[in-house]
C-alpha positions as CSV (number, residue, x, y, z in Angstrom):
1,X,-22.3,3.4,-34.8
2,X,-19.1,4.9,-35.5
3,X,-17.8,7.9,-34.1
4,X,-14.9,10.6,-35.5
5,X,-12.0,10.4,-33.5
6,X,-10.6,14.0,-33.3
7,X,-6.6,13.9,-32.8
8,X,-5.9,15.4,-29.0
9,X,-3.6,17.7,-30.1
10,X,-6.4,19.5,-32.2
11,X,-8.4,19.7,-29.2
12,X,-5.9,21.1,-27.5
13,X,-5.2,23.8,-30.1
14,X,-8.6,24.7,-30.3
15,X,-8.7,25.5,-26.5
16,X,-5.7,27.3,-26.7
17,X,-7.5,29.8,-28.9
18,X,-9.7,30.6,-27.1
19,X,-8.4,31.2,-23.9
20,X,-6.9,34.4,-24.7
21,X,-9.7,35.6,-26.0
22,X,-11.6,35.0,-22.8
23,X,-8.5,35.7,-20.2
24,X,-8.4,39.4,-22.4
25,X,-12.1,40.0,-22.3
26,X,-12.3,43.5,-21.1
27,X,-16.0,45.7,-20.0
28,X,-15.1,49.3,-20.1
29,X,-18.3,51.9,-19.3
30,X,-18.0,55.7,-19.3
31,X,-20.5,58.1,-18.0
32,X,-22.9,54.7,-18.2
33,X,-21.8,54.2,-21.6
34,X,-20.4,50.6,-22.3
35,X,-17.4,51.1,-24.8
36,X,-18.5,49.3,-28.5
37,X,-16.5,49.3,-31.3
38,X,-19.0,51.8,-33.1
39,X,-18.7,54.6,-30.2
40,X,-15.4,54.2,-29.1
41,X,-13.9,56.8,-31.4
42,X,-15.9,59.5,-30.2
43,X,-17.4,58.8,-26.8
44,X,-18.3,62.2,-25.8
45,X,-21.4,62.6,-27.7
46,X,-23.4,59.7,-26.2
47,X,-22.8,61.2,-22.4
48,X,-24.4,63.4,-20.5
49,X,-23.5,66.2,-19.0
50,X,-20.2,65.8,-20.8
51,X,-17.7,67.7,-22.6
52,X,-14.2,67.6,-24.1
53,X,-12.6,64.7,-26.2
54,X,-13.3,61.0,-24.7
55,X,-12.0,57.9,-26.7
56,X,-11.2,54.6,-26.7
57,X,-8.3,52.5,-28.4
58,X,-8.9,48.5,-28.5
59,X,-5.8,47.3,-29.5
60,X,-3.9,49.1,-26.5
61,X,-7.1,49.2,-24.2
62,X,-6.7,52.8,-23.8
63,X,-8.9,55.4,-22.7
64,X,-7.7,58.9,-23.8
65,X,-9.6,62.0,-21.6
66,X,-8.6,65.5,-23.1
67,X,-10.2,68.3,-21.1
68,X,-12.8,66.8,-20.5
69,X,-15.9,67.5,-17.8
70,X,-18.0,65.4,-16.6
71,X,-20.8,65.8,-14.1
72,X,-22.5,62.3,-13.3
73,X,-25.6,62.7,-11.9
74,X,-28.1,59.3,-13.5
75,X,-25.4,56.9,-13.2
76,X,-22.9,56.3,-10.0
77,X,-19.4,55.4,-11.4
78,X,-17.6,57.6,-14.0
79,X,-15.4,55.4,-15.4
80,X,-16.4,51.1,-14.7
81,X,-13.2,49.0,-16.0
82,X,-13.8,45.1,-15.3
83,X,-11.4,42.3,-16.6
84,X,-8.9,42.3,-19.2
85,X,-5.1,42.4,-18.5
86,X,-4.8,46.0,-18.8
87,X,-6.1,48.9,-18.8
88,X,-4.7,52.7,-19.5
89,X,-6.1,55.8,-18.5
90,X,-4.4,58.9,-20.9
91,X,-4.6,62.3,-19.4
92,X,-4.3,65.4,-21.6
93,X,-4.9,68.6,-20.3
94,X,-7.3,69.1,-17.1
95,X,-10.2,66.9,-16.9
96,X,-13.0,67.6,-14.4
97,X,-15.3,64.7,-13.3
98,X,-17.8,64.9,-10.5
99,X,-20.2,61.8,-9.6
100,X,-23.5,62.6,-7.0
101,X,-23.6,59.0,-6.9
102,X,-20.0,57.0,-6.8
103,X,-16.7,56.4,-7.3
104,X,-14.1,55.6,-10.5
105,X,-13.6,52.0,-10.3
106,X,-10.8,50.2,-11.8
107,X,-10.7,46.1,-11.9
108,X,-8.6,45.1,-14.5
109,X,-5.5,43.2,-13.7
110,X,-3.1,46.3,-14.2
111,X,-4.2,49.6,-14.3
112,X,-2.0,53.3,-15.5
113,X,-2.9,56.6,-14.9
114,X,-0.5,58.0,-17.3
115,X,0.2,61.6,-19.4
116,X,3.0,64.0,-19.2
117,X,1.1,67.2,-18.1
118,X,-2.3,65.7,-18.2
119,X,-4.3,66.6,-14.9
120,X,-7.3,63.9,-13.5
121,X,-9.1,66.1,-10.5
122,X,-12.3,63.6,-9.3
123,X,-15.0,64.2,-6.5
124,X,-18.1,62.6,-4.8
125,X,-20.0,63.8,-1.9
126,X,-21.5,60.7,-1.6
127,X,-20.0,58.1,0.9
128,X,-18.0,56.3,-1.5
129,X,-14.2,56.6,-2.7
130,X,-13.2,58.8,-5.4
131,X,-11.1,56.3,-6.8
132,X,-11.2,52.7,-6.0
133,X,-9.1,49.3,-7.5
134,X,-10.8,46.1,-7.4
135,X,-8.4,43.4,-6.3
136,X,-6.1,44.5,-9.3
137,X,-2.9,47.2,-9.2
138,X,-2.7,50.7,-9.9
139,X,0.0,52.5,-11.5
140,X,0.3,56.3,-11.3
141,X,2.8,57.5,-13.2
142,X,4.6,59.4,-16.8
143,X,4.1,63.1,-15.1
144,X,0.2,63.2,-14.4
145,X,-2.1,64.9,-11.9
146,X,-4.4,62.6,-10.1
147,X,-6.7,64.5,-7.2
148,X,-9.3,61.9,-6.0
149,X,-12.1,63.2,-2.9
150,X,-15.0,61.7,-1.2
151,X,-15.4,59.7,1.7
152,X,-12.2,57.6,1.1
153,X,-10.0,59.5,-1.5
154,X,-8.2,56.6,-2.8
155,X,-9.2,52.9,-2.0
156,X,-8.6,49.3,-2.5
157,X,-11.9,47.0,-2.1
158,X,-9.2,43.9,-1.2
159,X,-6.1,44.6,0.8
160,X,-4.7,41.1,0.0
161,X,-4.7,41.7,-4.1
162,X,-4.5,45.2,-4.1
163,X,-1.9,47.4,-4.9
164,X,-0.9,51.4,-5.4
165,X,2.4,52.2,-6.9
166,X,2.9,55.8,-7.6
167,X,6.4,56.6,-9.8
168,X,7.2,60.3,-9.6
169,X,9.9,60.4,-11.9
170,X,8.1,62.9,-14.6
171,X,7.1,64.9,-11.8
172,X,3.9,62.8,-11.2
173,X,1.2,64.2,-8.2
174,X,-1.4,62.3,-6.2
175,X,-3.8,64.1,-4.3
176,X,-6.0,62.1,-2.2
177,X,-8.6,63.3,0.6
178,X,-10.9,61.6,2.6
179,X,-14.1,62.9,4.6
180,X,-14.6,60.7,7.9
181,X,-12.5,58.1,6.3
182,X,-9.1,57.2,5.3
183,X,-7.7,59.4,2.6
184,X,-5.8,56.2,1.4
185,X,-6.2,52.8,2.8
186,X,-7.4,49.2,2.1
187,X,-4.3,48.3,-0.1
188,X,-2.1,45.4,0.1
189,X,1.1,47.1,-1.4
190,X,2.1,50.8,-1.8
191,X,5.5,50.9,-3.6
192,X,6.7,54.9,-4.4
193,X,8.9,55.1,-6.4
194,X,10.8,58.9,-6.8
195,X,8.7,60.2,-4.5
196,X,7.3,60.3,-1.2
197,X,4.3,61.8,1.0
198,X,5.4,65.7,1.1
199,X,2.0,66.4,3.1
200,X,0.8,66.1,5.9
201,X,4.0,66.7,7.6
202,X,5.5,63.6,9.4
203,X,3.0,60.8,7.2
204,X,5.0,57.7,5.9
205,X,4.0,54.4,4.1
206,X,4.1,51.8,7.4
207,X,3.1,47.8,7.5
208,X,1.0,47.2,9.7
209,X,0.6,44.3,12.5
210,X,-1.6,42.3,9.8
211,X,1.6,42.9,7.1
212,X,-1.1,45.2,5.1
213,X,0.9,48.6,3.7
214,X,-0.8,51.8,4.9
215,X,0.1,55.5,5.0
216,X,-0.2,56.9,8.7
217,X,0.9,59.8,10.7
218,X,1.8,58.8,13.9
219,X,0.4,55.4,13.8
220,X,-3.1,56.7,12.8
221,X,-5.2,57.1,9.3
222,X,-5.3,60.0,7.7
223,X,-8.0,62.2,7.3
224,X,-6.8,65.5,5.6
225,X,-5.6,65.8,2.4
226,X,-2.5,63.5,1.3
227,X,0.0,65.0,-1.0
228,X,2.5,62.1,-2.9
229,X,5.0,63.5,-5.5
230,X,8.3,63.9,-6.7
231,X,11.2,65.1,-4.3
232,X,13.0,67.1,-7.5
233,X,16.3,68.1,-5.8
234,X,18.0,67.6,-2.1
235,X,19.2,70.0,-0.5
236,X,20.3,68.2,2.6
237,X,17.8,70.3,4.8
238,X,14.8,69.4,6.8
239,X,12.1,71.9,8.1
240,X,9.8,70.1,10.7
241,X,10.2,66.9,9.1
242,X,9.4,68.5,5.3
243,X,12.7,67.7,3.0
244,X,13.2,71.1,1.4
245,X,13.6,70.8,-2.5
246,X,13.1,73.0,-5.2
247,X,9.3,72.7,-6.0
248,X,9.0,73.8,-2.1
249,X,11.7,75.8,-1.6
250,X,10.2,79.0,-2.3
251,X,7.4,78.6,0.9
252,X,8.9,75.3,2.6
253,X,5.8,74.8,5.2
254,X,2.9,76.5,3.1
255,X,2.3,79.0,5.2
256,X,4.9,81.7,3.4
257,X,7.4,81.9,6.9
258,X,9.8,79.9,5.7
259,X,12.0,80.1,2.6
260,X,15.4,78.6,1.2
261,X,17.4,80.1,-1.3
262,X,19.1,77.0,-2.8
263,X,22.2,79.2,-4.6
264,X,23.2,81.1,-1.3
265,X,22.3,78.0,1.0
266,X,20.5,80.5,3.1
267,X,17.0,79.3,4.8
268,X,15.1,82.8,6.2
269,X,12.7,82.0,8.6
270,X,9.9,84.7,9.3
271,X,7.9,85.1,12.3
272,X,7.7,81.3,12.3
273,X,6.3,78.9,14.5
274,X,7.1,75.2,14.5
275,X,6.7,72.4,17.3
276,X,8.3,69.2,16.4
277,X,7.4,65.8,17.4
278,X,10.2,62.9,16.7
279,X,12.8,64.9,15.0
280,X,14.7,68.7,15.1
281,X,12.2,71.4,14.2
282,X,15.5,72.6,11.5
283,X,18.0,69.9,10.3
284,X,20.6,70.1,7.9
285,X,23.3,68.0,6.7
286,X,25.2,70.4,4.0
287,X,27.1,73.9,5.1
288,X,23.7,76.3,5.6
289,X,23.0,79.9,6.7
290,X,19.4,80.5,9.0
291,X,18.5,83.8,8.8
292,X,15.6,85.4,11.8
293,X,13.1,87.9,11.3
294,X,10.4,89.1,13.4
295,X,9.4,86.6,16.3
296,X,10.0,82.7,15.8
297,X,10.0,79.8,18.3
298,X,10.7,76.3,17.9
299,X,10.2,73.6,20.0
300,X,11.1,69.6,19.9
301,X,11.0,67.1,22.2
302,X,14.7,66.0,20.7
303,X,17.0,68.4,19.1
304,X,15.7,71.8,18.0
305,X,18.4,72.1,15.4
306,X,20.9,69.6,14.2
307,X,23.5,70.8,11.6
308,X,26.3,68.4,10.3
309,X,28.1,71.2,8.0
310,X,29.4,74.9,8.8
311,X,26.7,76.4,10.1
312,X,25.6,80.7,10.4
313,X,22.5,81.5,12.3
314,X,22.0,85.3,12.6
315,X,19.4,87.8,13.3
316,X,17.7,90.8,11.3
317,X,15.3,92.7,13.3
318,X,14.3,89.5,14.9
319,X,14.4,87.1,18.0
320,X,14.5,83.3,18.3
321,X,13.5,81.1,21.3
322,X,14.3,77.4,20.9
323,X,13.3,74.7,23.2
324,X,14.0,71.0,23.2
325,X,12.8,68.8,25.9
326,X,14.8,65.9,25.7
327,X,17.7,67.0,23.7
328,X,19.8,70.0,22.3
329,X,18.7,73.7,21.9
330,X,21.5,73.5,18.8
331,X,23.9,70.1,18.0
332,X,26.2,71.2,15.9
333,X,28.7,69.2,14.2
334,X,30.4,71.6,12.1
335,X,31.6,75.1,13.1
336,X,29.2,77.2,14.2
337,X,28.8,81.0,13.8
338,X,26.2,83.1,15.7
339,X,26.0,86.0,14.4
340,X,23.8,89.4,15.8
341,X,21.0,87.0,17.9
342,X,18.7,88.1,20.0
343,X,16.8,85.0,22.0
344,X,16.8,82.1,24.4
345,X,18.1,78.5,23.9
346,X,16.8,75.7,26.2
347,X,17.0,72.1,26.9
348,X,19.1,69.4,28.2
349,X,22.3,71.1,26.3
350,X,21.8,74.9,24.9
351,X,25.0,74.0,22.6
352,X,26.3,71.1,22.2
353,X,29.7,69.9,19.4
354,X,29.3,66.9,18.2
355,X,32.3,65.1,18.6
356,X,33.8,68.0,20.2
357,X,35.9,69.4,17.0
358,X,32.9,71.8,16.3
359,X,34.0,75.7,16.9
360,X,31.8,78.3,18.3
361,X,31.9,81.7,17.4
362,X,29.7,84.3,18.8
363,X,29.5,88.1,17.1
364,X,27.5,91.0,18.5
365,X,24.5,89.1,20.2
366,X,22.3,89.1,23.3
367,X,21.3,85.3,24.1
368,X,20.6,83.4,26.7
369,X,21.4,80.0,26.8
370,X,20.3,77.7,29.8
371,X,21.1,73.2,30.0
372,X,19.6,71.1,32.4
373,X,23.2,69.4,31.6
374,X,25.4,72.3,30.7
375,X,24.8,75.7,29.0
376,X,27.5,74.3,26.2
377,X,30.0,71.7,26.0
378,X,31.9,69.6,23.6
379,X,33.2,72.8,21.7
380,X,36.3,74.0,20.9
381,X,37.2,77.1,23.3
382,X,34.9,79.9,22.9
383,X,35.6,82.9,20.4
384,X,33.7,85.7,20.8
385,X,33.5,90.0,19.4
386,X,31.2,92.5,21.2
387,X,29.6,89.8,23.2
388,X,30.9,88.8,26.9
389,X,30.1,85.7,28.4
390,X,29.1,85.5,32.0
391,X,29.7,82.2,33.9
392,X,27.2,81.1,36.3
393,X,27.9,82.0,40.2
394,X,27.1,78.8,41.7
395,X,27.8,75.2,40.2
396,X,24.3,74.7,40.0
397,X,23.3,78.0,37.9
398,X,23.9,76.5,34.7
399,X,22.5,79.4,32.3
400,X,25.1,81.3,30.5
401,X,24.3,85.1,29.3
402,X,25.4,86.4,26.5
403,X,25.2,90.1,26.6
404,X,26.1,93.0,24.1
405,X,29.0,94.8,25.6
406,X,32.5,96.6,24.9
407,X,34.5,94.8,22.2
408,X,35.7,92.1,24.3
409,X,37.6,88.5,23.1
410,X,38.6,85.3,25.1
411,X,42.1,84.2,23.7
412,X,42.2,80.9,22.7
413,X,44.7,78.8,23.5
């Protein structure tokens, strides 16, 4: 018996063929919905408890959500994506999905979060993540919202293929919370690009001993709420390790104490309270103006405040203690000008010039300034008006008073 013999290189065509078609298969489900050509135009209307526009693109596997809400309650994951290349998730306007059962799962091989202004805000009370990404990478990015809560707020199921990268160029958020687990965790990568953690104060993307790329603060997960977005402008000043710009500017710490006012350089600080851990409690690298009112203390275990440029700290109607435990009550690099305090300045230097070219001037004040070290050193000779400076008695006294008094100047040299 004879047999047709097929030419290899038709064989090999016809594989070829296929193998996109198979390497591209995609499963996308909404609200427990599988995607079908026949609904994807107009997915709203087959889920329940649904509302808004949801649709579905084949040839750019998109999924376009336009104020939409969603309250999942018969099926456990919002949004299923499995296989295919691809996938894009379009925000426009504020969509609204809740799940009683699970998470938002994502699995194809690249995934985008993406719309200028569009706003994704996700919740489960369930223990299960609000967003998860199977063994695949997530990109968050083109100016969206993305708020993700449950248990875990944003996961990866496999830390060796996983990966988060979050572009804030367009002013893109992410807002992720956990309950009693990690608000983000179990990723391989984290890449953020124009932008960085803004909250909680001191958190930073760390590797850790197993080369796995986490968020932490202070070597720990993250419990409370994790704030990733776009640093729009710097303004070469740091408030308790928050990088003042102008989306914060106007309440710097969130708690309405402190405030910068970008076109006078001037940071007003009101009745505020801040320990530092790891770096100054106020640090500033451009010329800047700190204005007092009511009661503030600060505190750091290295420099309270560190200032590079000209520097005017002055008082109106209030009083500032400052305290560093292993460094300077005030390290000043440029001149500095104290202007009408009222307060105490401790630690191992009360004032200390950088470099020794810095120049103090004091003006009308009532401070006491104490160093384990010295009181001051490393500054150019002191100028003062309507303040006097008393020297200590004994070499070992080593707190200086500044005191209101008659007009009185020390001649400089």
């Amino acid at each position: 018996m004879k047999y047709m013999q097929i030419p290899r290189t038709i064989i090999l065509t016809f594989l070829s063929a296929f193998i996109p078609l198979f390497a591209n298969a995609q499963l996308v489900m909404v609200g427990g919905v599988e995607v079908t050509k026949q609904n994807a135009s107009d997915l709203t209307k087959y889920i329940d408890n649904a509302s808004g526009k949801i649709s579905y693109d084949y040839a750019s596997h998109t999924l376009t959500m336009e104020n939409v809400k969603m309250a999942c309650e018969k099926y456990d994951k919002p949004v299923y994506v499995e296989g295919g290349s691809h996938f894009i998730l379009q925000l426009k306007g504020e969509n609204i999905i809740t799940t009683s059962l699970g998470q938002m799962e994502l699995g194809a091989k690249k995934n985008t979060i993406t719309g200028k202004g569009g706003i994704l805000r996700i919740s489960t009370p369930k223990p299960a993540p609000g967003l998860q990404v199977n063994s695949s990478e997530l990109i968050i990015t083109g100016g969206c919202t993305v708020e993700a809560e449950g248990e875990w707020g944003i996961t990866g199921d496999n830390v060796y293929g996983t990966v988060l990268r979050i572009n804030g160029k367009d002013g893109t958020v992410v807002k992720a919370k956990g309950k009693d687990q990690p608000s983000i965790c179990d990723f391989g990568e984290i890449y953020l690009e124009d932008c960085a953690v803004t909250n909680p104060v001191g958190a930073e993307v760390v590797t850790d001993e197993n080369g796995h790329m986490r968020i932490l603060k202070d070597g720990g997960d993250i419990f409370e709420q994790v704030v990733i977005r776009k640093v729009d402008a710097d303004y070469d000043l740091t408030v308790n390790g928050v990088k003042v710009d102008a989306g914060n500017a106007g309440n710097v710490l969130g708690d309405g104490k402190v405030v910068f006012n970008a076109k006078t350089r001037t940071l007003t600080m009101n009745g505020a309270s801040i320990a530092a851990t790891g770096h100054p409690a106020i640090e500033a690298k451009s010329d800047v103006a700190v204005l007092f009112r009511g009661e503030n203390t600060l505190s750091s275990d290295v420099d309270v405040f560190n200032f590079e440029g000209e520097t005017i700290l002055t008082c109106n109607g209030g009083t500032v203690s400052a305290t560093s435990q292993g460094g300077a009550a005030i390290r000043a690099k440029g001149n500095l000008s104290i202007t009408g305090m009222s307060g105490e300045l401790k630690g191992k230097q009360g004032i200390w010039g950088e470099g020794g070219d810095a120049e103090l001037k004091l003006a009308h004040s009532k401070l006491k300034v104490t160093g384990t070290e010295a009181a001051w050193a490393a500054l150019r000779p002191l100028s003062s008006t309507d303040a006097r400076y008393t020297a200590p008695r004994t070499p070992r006294q080593r707190t200086d008073r500044l005191r209101r008094a008659e007009p009185y100047t020390r001649a400089r040299p």
